[in-house]
C-alpha positions as CSV (number, residue, x, y, z in Angstrom):
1,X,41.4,34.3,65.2
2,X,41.2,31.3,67.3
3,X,43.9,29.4,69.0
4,X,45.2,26.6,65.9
5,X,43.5,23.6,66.9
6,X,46.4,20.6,66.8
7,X,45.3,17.0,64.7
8,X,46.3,13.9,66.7
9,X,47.2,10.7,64.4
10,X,46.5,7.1,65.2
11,X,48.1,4.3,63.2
12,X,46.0,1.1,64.1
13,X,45.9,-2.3,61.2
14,X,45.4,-1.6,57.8
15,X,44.2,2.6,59.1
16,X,45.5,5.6,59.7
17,X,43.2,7.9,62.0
18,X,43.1,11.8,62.1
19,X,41.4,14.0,64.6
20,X,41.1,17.3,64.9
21,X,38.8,20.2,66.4
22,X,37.1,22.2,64.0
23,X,35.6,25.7,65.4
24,X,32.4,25.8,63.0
25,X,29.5,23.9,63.1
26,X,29.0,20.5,61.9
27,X,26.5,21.0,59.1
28,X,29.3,23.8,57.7
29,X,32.2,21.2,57.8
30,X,30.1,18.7,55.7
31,X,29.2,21.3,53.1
32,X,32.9,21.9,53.0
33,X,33.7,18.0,52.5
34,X,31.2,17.3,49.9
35,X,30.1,21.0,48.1
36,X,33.1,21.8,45.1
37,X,32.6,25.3,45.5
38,X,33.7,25.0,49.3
39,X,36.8,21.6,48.4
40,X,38.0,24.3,45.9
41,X,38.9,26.6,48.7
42,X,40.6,24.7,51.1
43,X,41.6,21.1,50.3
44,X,44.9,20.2,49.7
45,X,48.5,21.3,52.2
46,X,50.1,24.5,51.2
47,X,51.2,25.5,47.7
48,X,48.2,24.1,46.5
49,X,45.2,24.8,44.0
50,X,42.1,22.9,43.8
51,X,39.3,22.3,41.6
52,X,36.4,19.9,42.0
53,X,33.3,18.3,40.7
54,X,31.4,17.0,42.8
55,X,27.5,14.8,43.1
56,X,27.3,15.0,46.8
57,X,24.7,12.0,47.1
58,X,25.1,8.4,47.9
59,X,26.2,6.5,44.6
60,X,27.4,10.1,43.7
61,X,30.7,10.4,42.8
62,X,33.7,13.5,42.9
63,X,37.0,14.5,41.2
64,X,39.5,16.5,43.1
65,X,42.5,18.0,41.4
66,X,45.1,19.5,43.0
67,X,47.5,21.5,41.0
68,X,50.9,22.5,43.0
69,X,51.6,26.2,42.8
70,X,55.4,27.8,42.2
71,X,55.5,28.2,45.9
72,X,56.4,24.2,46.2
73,X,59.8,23.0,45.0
74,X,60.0,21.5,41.7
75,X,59.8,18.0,42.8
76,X,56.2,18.8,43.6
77,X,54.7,20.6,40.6
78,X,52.4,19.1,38.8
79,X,48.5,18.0,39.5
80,X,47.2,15.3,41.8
81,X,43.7,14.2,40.9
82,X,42.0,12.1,42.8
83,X,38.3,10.4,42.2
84,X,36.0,8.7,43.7
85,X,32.1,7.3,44.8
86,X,30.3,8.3,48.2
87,X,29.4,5.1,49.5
88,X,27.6,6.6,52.7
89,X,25.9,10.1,53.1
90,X,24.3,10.8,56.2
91,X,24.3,14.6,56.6
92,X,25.6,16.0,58.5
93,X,27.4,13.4,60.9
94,X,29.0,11.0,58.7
95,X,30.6,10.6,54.8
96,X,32.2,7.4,53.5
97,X,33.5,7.6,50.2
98,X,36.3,5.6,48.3
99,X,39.6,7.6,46.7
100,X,41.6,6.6,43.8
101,X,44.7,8.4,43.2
102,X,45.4,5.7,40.1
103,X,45.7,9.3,37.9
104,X,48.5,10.5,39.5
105,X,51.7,10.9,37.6
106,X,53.8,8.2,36.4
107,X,56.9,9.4,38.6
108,X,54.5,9.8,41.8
109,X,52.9,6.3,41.3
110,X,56.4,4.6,40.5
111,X,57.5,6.1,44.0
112,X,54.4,4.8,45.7
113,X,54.9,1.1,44.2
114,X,58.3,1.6,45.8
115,X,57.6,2.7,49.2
116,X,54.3,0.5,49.4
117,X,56.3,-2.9,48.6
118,X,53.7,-3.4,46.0
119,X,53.1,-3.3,42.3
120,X,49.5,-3.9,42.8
121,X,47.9,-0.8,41.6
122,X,43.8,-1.5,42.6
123,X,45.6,-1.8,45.7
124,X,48.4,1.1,46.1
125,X,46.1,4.0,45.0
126,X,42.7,2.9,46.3
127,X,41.9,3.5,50.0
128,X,38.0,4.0,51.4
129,X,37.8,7.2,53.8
130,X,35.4,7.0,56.7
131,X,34.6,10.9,58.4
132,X,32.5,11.2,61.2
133,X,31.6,14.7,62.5
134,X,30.8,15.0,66.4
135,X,28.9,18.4,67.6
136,X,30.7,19.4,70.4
137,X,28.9,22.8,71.8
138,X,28.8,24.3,68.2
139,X,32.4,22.8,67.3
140,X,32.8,20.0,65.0
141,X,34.9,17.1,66.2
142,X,36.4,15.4,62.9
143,X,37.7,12.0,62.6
144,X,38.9,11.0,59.5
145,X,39.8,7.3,58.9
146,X,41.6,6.1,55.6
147,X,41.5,2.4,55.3
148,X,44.3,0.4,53.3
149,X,44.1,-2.9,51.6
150,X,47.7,-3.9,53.9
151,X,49.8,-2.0,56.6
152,X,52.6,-1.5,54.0
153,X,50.5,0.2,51.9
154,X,49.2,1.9,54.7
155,X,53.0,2.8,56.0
156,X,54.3,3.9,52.6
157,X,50.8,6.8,52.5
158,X,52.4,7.9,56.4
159,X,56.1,7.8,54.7
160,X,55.4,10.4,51.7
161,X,53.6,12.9,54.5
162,X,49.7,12.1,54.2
163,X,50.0,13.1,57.5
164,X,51.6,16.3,57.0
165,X,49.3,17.1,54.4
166,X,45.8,16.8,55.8
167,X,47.3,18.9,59.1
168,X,48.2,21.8,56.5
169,X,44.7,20.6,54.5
170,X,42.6,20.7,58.1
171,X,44.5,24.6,59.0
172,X,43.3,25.2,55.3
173,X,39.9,24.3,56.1
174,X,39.5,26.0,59.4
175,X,40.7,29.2,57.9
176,X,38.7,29.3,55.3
177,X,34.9,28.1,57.7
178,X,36.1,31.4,59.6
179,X,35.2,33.3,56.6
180,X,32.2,31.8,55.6
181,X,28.7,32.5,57.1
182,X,27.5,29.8,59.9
């Protein structure tokens, strides 16, 4: 197995910016961000299930759910959809899409409200994701920028461990490209 690549985070105005090395090519790493039969094996931080639907097109559109497994503590059961529309394909170096987390549970979104100073909902649980994939010598460089409406809402995502998550959701990821032909 490869040494565990480490995801660097960059909190600019209104964004939040990931980065991370991915050791699989950069056609393989957009199948596994836009095909549901790859999202359903990786996405999500541990103690997660996923299922998806997805139309991998521009004007196409996707549903993620992820349903916490008994591994998390009971404060974290329950599912976590998320949909949205691909606003930009260009295969395989760049995906923009928008994600609305507006069907999240009652609890989670009263939280969110809370932490995000805002009882705006179109504006709390709607974010637009930019990724762009760099080949670097048969690696994929991955840069994954989620854009928020204000930087509280942007600082109340980073407080409940968006962070956290896509690190355990990128280790997921690379895991699971290791097992899947080139």
């Amino acid at each position: 197995m490869a040494t565990k690549n480490q995801m660097t985070v960059e909190v600019v105005d209104n964004e939040v910016i990931l980065r991370r090395m991915i050791n699989a090519p950069r056609e393989l790493v957009f199948d596994a961000f836009t095909q549901a039969e790859h999202i359903s094996e990786w996405f999500g931080p541990h103690g997660m299930e996923t299922t998806a639907e997805t139309d991998p097109r521009e004007g196409g559109s996707f549903r993620i759910v992820m349903h916490a497994t008994d591994a998390l503590p009971l404060e974290f059961q329950g599912d976590y959809p998320m949909f949205g529309t691909y606003l930009e394909f260009k295969r395989p170096e760049k995906l923009v899409w928008t994600s609305d987390l507006s069907e999240h549970s009652e609890s989670w979104k009263s939280r969110m409200r809370e932490r995000c100073k805002s009882s705006m909902d179109s504006e709390v649980f709607r974010a637009i994701a930019t990724l762009t994939l760099d080949d670097v010598n048969g690696k994929t460089f991955v840069t994954l920028r989620s854009t928020f409406v204000s930087n509280p809402i942007r600082d109340g995502y980073v407080e409940t461990g968006m962070n956290q998550g896509w690190s355990e959701s990128f280790d997921r990821l690379e895991r699971y490209l290791e097992r899947v032909p080139a």
